[in-house]
C-alpha positions in Angstrom: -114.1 -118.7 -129.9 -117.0 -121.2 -129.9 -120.3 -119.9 -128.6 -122.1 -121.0 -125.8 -125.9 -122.0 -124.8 -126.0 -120.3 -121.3 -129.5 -121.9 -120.7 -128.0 -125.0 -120.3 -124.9 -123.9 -118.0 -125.7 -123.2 -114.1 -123.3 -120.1 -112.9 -121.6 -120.1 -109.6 -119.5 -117.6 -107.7 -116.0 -117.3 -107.8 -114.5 -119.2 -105.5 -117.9 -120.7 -104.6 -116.7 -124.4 -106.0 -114.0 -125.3 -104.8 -114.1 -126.2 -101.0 -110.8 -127.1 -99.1 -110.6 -130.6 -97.1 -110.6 -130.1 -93.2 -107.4 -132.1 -91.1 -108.8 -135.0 -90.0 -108.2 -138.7 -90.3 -110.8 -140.4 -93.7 -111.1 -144.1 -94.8 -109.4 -143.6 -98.2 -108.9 -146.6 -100.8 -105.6 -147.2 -102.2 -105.9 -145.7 -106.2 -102.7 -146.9 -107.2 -99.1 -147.5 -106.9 -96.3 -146.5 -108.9 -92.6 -148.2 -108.4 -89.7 -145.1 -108.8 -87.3 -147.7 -108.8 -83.9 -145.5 -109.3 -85.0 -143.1 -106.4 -86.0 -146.5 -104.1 -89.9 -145.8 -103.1 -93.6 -146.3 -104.5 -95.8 -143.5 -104.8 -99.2 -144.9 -103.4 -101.9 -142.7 -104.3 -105.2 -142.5 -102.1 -108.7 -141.0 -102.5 -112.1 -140.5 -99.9 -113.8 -143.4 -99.6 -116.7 -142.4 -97.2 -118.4 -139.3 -95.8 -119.5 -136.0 -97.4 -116.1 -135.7 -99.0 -115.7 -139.0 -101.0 -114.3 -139.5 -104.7 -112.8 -135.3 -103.1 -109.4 -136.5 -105.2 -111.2 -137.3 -108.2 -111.9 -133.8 -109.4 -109.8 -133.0 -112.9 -108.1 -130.4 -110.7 -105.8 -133.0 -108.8 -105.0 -135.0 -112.0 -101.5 -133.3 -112.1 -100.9 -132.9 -108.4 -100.3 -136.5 -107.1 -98.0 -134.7 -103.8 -102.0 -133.7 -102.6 -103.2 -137.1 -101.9 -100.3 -140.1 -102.1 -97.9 -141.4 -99.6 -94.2 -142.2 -100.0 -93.2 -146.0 -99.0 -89.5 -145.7 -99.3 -88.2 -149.1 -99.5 -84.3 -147.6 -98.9 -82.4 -149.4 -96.1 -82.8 -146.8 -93.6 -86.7 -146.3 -94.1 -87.3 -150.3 -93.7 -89.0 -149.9 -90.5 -91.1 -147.2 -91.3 -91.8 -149.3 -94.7 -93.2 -152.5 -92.4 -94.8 -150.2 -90.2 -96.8 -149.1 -93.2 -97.6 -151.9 -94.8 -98.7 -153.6 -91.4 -101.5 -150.9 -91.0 -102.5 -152.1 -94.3 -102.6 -155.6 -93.0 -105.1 -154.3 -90.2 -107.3 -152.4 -92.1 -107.9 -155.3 -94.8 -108.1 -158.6 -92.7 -107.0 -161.3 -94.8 -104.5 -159.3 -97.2 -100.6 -159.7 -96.7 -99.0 -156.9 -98.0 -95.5 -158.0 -97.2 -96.2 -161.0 -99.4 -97.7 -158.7 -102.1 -94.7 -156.6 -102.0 -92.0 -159.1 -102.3 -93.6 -160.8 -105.2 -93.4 -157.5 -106.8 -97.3 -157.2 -107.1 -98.0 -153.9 -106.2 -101.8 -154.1 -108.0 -103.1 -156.2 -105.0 -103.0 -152.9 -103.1 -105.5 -151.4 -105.7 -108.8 -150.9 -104.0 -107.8 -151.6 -100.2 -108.8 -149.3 -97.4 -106.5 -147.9 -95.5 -107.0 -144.8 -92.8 -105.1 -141.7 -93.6 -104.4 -138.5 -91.7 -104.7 -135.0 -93.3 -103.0 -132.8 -91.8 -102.1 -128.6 -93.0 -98.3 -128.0 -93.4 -96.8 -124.3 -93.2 -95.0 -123.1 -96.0 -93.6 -119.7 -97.6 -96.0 -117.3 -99.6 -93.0 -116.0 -101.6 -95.3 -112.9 -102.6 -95.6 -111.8 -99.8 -92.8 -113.1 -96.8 -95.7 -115.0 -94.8 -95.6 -118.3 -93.5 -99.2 -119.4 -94.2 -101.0 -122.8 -93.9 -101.6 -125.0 -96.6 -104.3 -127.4 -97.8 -104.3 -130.2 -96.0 -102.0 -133.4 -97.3 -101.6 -137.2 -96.7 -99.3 -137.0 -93.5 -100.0 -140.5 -92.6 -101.4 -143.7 -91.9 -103.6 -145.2 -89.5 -106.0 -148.3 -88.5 -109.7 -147.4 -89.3 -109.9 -148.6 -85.5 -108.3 -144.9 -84.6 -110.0 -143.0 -87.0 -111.1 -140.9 -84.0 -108.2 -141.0 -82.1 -108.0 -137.0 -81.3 -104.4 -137.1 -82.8 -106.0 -138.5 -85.8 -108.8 -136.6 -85.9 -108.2 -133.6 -84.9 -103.8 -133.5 -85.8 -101.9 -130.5 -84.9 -100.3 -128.7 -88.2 -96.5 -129.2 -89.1 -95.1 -126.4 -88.8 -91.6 -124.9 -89.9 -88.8 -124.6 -87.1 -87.5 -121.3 -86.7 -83.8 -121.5 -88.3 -85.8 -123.4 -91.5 -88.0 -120.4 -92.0 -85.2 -117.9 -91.2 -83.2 -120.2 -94.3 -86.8 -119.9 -96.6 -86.7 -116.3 -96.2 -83.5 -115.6 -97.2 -83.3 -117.8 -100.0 -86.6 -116.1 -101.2 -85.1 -113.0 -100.8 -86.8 -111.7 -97.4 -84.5 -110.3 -94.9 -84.1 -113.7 -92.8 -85.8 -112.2 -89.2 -89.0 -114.0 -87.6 -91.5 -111.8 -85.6 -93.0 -113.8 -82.3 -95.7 -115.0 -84.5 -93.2 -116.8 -87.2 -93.5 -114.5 -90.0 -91.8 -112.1 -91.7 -90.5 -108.9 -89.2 -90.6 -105.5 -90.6 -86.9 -104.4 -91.1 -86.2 -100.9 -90.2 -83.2 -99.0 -92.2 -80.8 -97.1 -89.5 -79.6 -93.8 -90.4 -76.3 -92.6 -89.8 -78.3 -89.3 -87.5 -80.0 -92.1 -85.8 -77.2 -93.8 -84.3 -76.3 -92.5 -80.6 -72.2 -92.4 -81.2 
């Protein structure tokens, strides 16, 4: 164990440093984008660009969890429109770039550095500790034109949530008897005695 000069380290609370993003709609740059050629998409990873919580993807913390900030451009054949879609938001929020063209000549390092608007939104998902469904950190759900950054569907978006039968599924396969209370978590099972059944 190395020692430490303490007069030269600031201390904060637990849990004081770390500060979740809000859902909401940011002008993010593109950081990079990385071909998975056998599985048919490009992983293109984003960051903050503007406002109090720009450079927010750069901390150390997110190095190994690209999921939190990139979006998936499938280029399979059923996920072509969605693909041009995509790439023509690009278009509009970088007058004078052609991604299309960029794409097709197979240089994906043009995208480096362009703005694009991106929607955060939380997702539900299983605490397997403890059978809740729970909301999670906000994530990359889409794209938009910095035009609609304030769009109300962009800026404030409505969190994905699970449909009933997919949480029923979850539960069981976590081990949680598979039964949803009205507020979509976990019910409380109760055991039935023979003396407690009426025949």
């Amino acid at each position: 164990m190395r020692s430490v000069n303490f007069n030269e380290v600031e201390a904060t609370a637990e849990g004081s440093t770390y500060q979740q993003l809000p859902a909401g709609a940011y002008v993010c740059s593109i950081m990079a984008m990385e071909d998975f050629a056998e599985k048919e998409y490009v992983r293109m990873m984003v960051d903050i660009i503007q406002g109090e919580h720009a450079n927010y993807f750069s901390d150390k913390f997110y190095a190994d969890k690209p999921w939190s900030h990139s979006i998936v451009l499938s280029y399979k054949d059923k996920a072509l429109g969605m693909l041009k879609g995509r790439l023509q938001t690009i278009a509009g929020c970088n007058p004078g770039f052609d991604p299309e063209a960029a794409w097709n000549a197979g240089n994906l390092n043009m995208f480096v550095g362009k703005a694009v608007g991106v929607v955060f939104r939380a997702e539900e998902y299983l605490d397997k500790k403890t059978g809740e469904f729970k909301l999670g950190s906000p994530r990359p759900d889409r794209m938009c034109l910095l035009t609609d950054l304030m769009d109300p569907k962009n800026a404030d978006p409505l969190p994905k949530t699970l449909k009933d039968d997919v949480k029923r599924q979850m539960l069981k396969d976590a081990g949680f008897s598979p039964v949803l209370d009205k507020s979509g978590g976990a019910a409380p099972q109760v055991d039935l005695y023979a003396e407690d059944v009426p025949f």
